[in-house]
C-alpha positions as CSV (number, residue, x, y, z in Angstrom):
1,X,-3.2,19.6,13.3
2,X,-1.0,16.9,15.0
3,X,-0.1,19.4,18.3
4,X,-3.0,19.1,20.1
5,X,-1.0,19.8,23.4
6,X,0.7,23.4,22.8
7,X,4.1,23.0,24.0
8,X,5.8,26.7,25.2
9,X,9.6,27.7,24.6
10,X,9.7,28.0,28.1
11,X,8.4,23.9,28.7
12,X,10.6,22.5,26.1
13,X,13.6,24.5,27.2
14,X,13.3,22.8,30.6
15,X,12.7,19.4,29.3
16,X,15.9,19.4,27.3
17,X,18.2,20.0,30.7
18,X,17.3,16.7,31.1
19,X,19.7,15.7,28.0
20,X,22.6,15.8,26.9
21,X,21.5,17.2,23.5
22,X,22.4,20.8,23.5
23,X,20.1,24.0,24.7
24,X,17.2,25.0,22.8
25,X,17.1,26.7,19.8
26,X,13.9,26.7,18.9
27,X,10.5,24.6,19.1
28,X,8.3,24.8,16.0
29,X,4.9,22.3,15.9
30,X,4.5,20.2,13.0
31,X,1.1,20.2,11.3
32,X,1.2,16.5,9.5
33,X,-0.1,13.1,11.3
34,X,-3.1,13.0,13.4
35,X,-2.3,10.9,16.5
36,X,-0.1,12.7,18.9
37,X,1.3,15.8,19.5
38,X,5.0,16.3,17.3
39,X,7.5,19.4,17.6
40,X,10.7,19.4,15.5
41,X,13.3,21.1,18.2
42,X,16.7,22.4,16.9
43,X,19.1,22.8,19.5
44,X,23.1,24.1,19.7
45,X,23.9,19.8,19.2
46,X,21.3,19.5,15.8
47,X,17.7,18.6,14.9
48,X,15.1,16.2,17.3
49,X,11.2,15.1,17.4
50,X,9.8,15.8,20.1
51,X,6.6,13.3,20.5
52,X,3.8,13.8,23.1
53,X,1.7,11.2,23.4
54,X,-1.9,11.5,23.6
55,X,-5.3,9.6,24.7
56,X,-4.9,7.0,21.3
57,X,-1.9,5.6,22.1
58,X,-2.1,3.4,25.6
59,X,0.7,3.9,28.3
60,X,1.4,0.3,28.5
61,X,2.5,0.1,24.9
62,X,4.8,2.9,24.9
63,X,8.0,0.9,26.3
64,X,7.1,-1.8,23.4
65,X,7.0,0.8,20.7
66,X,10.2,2.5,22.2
67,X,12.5,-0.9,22.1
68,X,11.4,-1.6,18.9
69,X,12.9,1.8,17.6
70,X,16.1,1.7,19.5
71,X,16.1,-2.6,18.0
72,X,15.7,-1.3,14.6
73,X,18.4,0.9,15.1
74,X,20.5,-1.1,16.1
75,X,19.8,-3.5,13.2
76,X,20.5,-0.9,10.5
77,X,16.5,0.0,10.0
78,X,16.5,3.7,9.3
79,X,14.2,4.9,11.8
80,X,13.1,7.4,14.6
81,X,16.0,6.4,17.6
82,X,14.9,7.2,20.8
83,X,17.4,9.3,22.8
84,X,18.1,8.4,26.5
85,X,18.1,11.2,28.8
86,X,19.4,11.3,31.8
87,X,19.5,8.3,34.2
88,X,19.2,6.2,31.0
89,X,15.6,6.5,30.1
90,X,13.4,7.5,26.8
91,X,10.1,7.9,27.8
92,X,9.2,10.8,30.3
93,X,6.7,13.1,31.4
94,X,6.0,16.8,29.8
95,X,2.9,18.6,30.4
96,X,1.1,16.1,32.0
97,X,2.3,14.0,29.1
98,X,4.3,11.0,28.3
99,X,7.1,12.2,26.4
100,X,10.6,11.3,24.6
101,X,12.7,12.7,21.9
102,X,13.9,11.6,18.8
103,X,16.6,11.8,16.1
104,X,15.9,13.1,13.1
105,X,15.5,11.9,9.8
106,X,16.4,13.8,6.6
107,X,14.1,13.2,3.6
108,X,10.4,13.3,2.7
109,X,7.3,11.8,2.3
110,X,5.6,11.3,-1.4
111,X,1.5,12.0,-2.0
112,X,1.4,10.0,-5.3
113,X,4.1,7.3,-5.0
114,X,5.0,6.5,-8.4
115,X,6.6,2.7,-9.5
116,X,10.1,3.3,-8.1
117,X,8.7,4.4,-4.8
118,X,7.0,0.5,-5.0
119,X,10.1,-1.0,-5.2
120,X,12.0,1.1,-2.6
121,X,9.0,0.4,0.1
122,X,9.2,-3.6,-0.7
123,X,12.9,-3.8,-0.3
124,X,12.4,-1.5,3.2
125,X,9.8,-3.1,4.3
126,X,11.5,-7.0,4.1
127,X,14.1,-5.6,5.7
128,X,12.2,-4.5,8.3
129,X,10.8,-8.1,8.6
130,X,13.9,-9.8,8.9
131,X,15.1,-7.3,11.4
132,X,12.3,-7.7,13.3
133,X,12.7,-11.9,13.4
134,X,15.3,-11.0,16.4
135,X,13.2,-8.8,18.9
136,X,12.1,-10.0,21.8
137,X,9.0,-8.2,22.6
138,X,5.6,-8.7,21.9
139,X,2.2,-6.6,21.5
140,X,-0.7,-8.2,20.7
141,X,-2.9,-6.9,17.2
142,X,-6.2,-5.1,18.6
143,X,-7.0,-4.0,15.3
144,X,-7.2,-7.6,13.7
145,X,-10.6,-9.6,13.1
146,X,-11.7,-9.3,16.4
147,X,-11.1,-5.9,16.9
148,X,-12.7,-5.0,13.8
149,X,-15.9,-6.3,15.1
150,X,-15.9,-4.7,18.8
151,X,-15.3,-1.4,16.6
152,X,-17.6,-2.1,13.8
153,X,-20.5,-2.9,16.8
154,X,-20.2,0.8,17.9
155,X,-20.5,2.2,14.8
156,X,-23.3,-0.5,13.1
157,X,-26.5,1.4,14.0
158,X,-25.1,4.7,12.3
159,X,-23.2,2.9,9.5
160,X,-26.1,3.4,6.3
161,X,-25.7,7.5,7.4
162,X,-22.6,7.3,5.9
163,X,-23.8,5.2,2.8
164,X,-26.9,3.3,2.0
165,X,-26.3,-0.3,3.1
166,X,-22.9,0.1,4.2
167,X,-23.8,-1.8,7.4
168,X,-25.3,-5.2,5.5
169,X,-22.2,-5.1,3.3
170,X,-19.3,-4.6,6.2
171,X,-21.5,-7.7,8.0
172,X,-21.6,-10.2,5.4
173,X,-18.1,-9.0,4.6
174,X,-16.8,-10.0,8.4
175,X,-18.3,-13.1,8.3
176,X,-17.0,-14.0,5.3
177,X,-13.4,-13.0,7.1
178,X,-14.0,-15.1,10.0
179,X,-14.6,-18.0,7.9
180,X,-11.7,-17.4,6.1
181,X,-8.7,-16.0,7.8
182,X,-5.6,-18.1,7.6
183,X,-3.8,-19.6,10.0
184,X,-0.4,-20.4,11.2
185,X,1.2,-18.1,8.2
186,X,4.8,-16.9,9.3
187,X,4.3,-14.2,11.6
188,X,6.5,-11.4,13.6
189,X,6.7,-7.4,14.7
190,X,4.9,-5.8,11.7
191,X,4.7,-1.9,11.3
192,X,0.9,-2.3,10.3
193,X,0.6,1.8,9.4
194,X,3.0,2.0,6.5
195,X,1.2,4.4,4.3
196,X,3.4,7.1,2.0
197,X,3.3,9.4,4.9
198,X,5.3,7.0,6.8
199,X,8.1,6.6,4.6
200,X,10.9,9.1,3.7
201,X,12.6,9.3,1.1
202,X,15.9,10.7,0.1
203,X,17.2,10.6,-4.0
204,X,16.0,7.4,-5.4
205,X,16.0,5.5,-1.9
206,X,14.0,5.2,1.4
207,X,15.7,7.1,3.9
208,X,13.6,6.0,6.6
209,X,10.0,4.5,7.9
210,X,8.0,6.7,10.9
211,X,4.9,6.1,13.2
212,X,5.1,2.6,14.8
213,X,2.4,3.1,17.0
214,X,0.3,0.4,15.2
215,X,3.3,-2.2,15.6
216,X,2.2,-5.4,16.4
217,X,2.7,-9.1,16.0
218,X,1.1,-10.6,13.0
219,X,1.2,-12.3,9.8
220,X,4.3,-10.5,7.8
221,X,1.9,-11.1,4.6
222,X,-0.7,-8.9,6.5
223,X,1.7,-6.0,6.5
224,X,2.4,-6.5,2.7
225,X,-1.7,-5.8,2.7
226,X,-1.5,-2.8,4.3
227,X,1.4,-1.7,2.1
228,X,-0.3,-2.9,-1.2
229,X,-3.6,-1.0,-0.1
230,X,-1.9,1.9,0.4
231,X,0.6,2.5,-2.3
232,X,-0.8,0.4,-5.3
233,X,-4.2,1.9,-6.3
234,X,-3.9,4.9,-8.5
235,X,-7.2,6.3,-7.3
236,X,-10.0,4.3,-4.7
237,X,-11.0,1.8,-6.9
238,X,-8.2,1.1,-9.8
239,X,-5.6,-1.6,-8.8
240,X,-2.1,-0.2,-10.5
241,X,-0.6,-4.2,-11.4
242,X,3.1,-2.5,-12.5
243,X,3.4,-0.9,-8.9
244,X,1.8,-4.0,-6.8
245,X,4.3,-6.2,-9.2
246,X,7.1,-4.0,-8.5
247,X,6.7,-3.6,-5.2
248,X,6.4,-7.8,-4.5
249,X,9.2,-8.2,-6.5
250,X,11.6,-6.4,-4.5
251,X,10.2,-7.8,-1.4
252,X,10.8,-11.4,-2.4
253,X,14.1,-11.0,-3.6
254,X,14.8,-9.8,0.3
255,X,12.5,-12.1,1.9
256,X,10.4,-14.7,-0.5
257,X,7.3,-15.3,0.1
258,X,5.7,-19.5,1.3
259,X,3.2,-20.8,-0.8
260,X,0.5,-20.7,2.0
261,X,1.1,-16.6,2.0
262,X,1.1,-16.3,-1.8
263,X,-2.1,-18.0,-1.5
264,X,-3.6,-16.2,1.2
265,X,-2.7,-12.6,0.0
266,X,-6.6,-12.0,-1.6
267,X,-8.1,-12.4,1.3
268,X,-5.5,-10.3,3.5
269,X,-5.7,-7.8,1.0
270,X,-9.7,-8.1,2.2
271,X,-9.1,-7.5,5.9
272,X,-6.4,-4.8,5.1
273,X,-9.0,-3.2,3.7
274,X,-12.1,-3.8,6.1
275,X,-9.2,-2.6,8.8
276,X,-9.0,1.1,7.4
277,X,-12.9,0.8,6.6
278,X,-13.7,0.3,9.8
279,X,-11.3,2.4,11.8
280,X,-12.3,5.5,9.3
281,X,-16.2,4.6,10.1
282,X,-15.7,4.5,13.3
283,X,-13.7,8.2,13.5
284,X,-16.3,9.6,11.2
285,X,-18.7,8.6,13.6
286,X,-16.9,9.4,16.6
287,X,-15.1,12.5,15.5
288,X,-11.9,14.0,18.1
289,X,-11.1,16.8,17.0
290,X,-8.9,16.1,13.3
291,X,-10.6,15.9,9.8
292,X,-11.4,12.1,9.3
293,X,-10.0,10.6,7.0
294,X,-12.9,9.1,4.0
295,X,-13.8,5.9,5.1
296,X,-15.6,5.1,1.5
297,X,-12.0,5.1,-0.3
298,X,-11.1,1.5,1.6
299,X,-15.0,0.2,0.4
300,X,-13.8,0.7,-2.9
301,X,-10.7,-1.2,-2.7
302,X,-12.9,-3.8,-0.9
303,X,-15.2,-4.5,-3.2
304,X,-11.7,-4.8,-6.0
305,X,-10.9,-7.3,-3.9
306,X,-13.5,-9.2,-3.3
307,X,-13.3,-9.6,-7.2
308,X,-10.1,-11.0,-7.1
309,X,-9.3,-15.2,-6.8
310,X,-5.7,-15.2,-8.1
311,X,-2.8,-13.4,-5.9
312,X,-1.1,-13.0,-9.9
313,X,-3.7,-10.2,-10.5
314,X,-1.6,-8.3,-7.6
315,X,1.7,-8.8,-9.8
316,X,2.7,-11.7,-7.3
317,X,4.5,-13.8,-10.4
């Protein structure tokens, strides 16, 4: 369920006189994501999001997470654009809540992306990088290293309920991050969330990239992590090389990658992984309301990567 505030005809009909979008049609809640509360609203002008935020997502980063829409807009990045009501402003208040509307986006998210998808998400993704390179704001990464510890400490006492020694092997594994985390790679406003459900598709082609409440600054390598993790293993433990290869390639040819990230990407492929680990464990064990998601499935593609020395066994040529 991803409307855990129930939103009446009534409430959303007098939150659009605040636009200049049309009247309501109607107000239908949608089912997929797990963060905040979504309705898709037709009205007499065409089709909008309607977002509520909830507890997850922090007040303070909303206007940071609303400019870098309307930027990558702007920049031709096929995204959610925030609509201006009134007096000029996105973000509002609805039922207690902050609020703001969105355009829609035709096309449609893919459970099993196959090799083309790869491809598609690389190209996308660099894009989104060097649109990025231009906007001025800034929001720091609490889910990097050091947020992995501070989350992993309020879950370490109840980690070996969810497996046998899972707490001795997510230890070892964050010192052995600490230790070797690079530095000084080029960094910038990543999406850090890009999983299949984030990415529409329409024909043979992205038609646009969702959810940037993650977006942060950080290594731009990092982000092809999360995007490796999350698209490239054809089940929790078996790396697909044709779809990581594919999905590099067309990165590079839009943005190539420095030697210093070629030669990082194992162990950010690492902390990708212990990201979702942790974040997962800590939801299992901490549970709001939503099915957690299994945090098992990124200990598996851990411990592939802590196999791996070379960043060519990831199809980086």
């Amino acid at each position: 369920m991803a409307f855990f505030t129930k939103l009446s005809n009534a409430e959303a009909a007098a939150f659009l006189t605040e636009y200049d979008i049309g009247a309501l049609v109607e107000c239908d809640g949608i089912t997929a994501g797990s963060e905040n509360s979504n309705y898709r609203l037709r009205t007499t002008s065409g089709l909008y999001i309607l977002t509520l935020y909830e507890k997850r997502v922090r007040a303070e980063d909303l206007p940071f997470f609303l400019a870098l829409m309307q930027h990558l807009d702007a920049a031709g990045i096929r995204c959610p654009k925030p609509i201006q009501g009134r007096g000029g402003n996105a973000l509002r208040t609805l039922a207690k809540k902050r609020a703001a509307i969105f355009s829609f986006l035709e096309g449609h998210a893919v459970n099993v992306p196959e090799t083309w998808h790869c491809r598609a998400l690389g190209t996308a993704l660099a894009e989104m990088h060097k649109a990025c390179a231009s906007f001025p704001g800034r929001r720091a990464n609490d889910l990097s290293l050091m947020g992995w510890q501070r989350d992993f400490a309020k879950c370490r006492e109840r980690a070996d309920t969810v497996q046998p020694g899972l707490r001795d092997i997510i230890e070892r594994e964050l010192e052995h991050l600490a230790q070797h985390w690079p530095k000084g790679l080029p960094d910038g406003v990543i999406h850090a969330d890009l999983f299949p459900d984030n990415v529409f598709f329409v024909g043979d082609g992205v038609s646009g990239l969702i959810d940037f409440y993650f977006a942060c600054n950080d290594f731009l390598a990092y982000d092809i992590a999360v995007c490796l993790n999350a698209w490239c293993f054809d089940d929790d433990r078996t790396f697909n090389f044709t779809k990581g290869e594919r999905l590099l390639a067309a990165y590079g040819q839009v943005r190539p990658l420095g030697a210093d990230e070629r030669s990082h990407l194992p162990v950010l492929l690492r902390g990708a992984a212990m990201r979702f680990l942790i974040t997962r464990l800590y939801d299992k064990l901490h549970p709001k309301g939503t099915t957690p998601k299994d945090p098992l499935a990124y200990l598996r593609r851990l411990v592939f990567h802590q196999s791996v020395k070379s960043s060519r066994l990831y199809g980086l040529a």
